[in-house]
N, C-alpha and C positions, 0 to 999 in steps of 0.2 A: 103355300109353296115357296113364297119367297122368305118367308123367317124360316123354313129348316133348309134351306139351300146350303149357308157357313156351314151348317152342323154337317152338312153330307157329304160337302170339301174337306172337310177338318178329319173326319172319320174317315175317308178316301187315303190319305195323306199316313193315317195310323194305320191302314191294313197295307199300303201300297208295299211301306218300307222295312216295315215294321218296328213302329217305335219303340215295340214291348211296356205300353200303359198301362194296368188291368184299372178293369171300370171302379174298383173301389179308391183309385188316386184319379180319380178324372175332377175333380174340384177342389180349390181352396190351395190352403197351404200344407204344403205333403213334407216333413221331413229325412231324408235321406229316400228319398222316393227311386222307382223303378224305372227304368230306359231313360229315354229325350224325346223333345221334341224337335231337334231339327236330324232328318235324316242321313245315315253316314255317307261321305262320297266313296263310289265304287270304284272309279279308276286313278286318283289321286296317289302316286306313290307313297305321300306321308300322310293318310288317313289311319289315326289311331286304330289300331286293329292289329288283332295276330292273325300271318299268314306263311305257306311257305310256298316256295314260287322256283321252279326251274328254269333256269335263263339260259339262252343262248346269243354270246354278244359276237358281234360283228365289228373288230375296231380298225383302226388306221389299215391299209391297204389290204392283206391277203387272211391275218392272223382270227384265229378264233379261239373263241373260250367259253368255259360251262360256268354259270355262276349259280349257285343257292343263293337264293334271298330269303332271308327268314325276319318277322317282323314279331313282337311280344309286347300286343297294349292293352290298355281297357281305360274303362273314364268310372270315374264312381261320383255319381249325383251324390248332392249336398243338401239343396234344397228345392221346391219347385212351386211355384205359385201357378194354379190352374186354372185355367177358363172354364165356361158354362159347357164347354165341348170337349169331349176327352182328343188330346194332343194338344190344343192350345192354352198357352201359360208361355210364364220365364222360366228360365232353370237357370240354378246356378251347378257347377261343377268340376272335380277336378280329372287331368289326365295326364297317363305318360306312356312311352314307350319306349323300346329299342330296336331300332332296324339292322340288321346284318348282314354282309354280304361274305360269302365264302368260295374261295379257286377250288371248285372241284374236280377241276385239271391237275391241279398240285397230289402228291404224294399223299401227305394229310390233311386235305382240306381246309388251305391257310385260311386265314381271316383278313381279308382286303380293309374293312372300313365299318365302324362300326357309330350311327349316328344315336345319341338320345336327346328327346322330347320330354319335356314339361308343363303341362300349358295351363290355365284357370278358363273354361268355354262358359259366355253366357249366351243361351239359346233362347229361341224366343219365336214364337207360331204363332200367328192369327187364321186360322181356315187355311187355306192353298200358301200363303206366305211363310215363309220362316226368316230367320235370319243367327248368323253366329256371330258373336264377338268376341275374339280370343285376344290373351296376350300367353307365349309361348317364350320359351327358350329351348335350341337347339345348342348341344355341343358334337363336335364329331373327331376322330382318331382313327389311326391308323393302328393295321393290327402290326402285332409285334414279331410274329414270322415275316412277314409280307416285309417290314423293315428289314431284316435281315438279308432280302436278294442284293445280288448286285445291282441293279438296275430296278430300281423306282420313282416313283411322284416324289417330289419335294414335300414334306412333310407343310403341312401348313395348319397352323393355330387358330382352327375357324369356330366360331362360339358367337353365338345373337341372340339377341331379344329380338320380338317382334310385335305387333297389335296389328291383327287380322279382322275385317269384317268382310263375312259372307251374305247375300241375298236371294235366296232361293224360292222360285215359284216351282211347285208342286204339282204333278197329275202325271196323265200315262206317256207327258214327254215333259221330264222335269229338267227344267235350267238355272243355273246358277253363275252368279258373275261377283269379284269383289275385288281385294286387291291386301296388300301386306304392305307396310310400312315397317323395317330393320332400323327401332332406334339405339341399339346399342350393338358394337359388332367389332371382332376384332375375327380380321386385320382391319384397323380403321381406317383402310381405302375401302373395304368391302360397300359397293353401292346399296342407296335404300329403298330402294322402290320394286315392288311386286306385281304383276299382273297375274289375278286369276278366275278362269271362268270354265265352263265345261256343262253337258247335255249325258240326260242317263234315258232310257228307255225300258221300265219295268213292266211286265203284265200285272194288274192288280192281285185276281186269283191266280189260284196255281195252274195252271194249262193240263197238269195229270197228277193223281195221289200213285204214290207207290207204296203203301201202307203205314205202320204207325214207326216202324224203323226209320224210312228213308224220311218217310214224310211225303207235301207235295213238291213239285217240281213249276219251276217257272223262269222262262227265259230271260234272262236281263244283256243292255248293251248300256256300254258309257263311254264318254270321252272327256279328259281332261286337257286342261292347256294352260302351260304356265310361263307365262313370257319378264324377264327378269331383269331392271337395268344391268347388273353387272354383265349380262350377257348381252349387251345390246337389245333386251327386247326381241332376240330369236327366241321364237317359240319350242317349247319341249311337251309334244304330244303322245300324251298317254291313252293307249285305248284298250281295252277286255269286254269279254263277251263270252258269255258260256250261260251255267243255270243255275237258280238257285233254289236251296231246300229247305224247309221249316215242317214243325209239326203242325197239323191244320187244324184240330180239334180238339179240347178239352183242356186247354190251356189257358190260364190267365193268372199271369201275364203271358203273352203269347211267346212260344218257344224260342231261343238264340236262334240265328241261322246261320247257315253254311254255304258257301259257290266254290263251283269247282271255273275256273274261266282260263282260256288263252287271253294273254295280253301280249303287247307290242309297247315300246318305248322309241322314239326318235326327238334327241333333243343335246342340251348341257346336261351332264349326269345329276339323276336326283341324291345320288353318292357324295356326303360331305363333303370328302378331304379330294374327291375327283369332279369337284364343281365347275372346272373349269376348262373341263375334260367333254366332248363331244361323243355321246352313245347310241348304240341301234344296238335293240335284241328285239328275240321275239320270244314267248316262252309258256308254263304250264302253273298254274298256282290254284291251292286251297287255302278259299279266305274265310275268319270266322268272327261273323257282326258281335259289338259289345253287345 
């Protein structure tokens, strides 16, 4: 009982999240191998992943506005050296994105702010543990309608490097804590120290099938927290909560998934070129795992 104990942690941790392993890469050295092994974070505004998200913001005193946020990632594994237990190994990998935010109060749906990611993630599971090790670059812009109002943000030239480690303990209340170090950043006042941690709450199986279309269904909740020197270390709390859907059978690699979830943001905006900018929305988003 105690030597398959890891294997039944490690297995937990591939069906919870879904790493999309299939059992023919569960050992050795895999090249250009399927999923990861460390699981994606769900409420993290800059979690690679494509999503589209209805926002509703709340800003400075009475005024409101509808934002689109649209997100376009993926990560494509390189390499992966596997452990005796499917999910556990290193991986190496690369990934990028673009985040997008649009006035859908505007006429034509101006483009406020548009951030892209680059990153190299080295991932890395032993049973219930994971851990990531990223080094990333962020650049961010302002759209070029949105420049043309009379009244905007000061344009600001903000571009970083970063080296990110995360450490994630696994199970039916997974937590993760780590931090970011900004060694290269312009404006070079921009401060370099990150704080980041956050709690997700997944059912393992699916709570209900709704056949081989929807798939099964399963509740999830998270909460993210990113507290920043440049902001003094105020915290920007992200939280979502809704369901999520995968195929439940006959798949391997096990199917992409999909959540449909309400989120909430109150913080410094996760918005580049509006970093320095203080936001509250509440709003509607479909998100879709690598």
């Amino acid at each position: 009982m105690i030597a398959v104990a890891p294997a039944l942690r490690a297995q937990a941790a591939v069906d919870r999240c879904g790493l999309r392993i299939p059992e023919s890469e569960q050992r050795a050295y895999v090249g250009l191998p399927t999923g990861d092994v460390f699981c994606p974070l769900l409420a993290d505004p800059k979690a690679i992943r494509s999503f589209l998200s209805y926002q509703r913001t709340v800003g400075e005193g009475d005024s409101l506005s509808t934002i689109g946020s649209v997100g376009v990632g993926d990560q494509f594994p390189l390499a992966r050296w596997g452990g005796r237990t499917r999910g556990n190994g290193v991986q190496l990998s690369l990934e990028g994105a673009v985040f997008a935010q649009f006035d859908l109060g505007s006429e034509s749906f101006d483009l406020l702010n548009a951030d892209y990611l680059v990153g190299v993630p080295i991932t890395i599971r032993r049973d219930a543990f994971a851990m990531r090790l990223r080094v990333y670059h962020q650049s961010s812009h302002l759209g070029d309608e949105f420049l043309l109002r009379s009244e905007h943000p000061e344009r600001v030239n903000l571009s970083f490097e970063a080296a990110e480690a995360l450490l994630s303990i696994d199970g039916p209340i997974r937590l993760y804590g780590g931090g970011e170090f900004l060694f290269h950043r312009s404006p070079a006042a921009l401060q370099k120290f990150v704080a980041h941690a956050g709690a997700e709450v997944r059912r393992g199986a699916p709570l209900i099938n709704l056949g081989a279309t929807i798939g099964g269904v399963r509740p999830v909740l998270a909460v993210d927290l990113k507290a920043a020197q440049e902001q003094d270390w105020k915290p920007a709390v992200s939280a979502r909560a809704g369901f999520e859907f995968e195929r439940t059978r006959g798949a391997d690699p096990p199917s992409r998934r999909w959540s449909l979830m309400a989120e909430s943001y109150t913080g410094p905006s996760p918005y580049g070129q509006f970093f320095r900018q203080k936001i509250q929305y509440i709003g509607l988003g479909m998100h879709f795992q690598l």
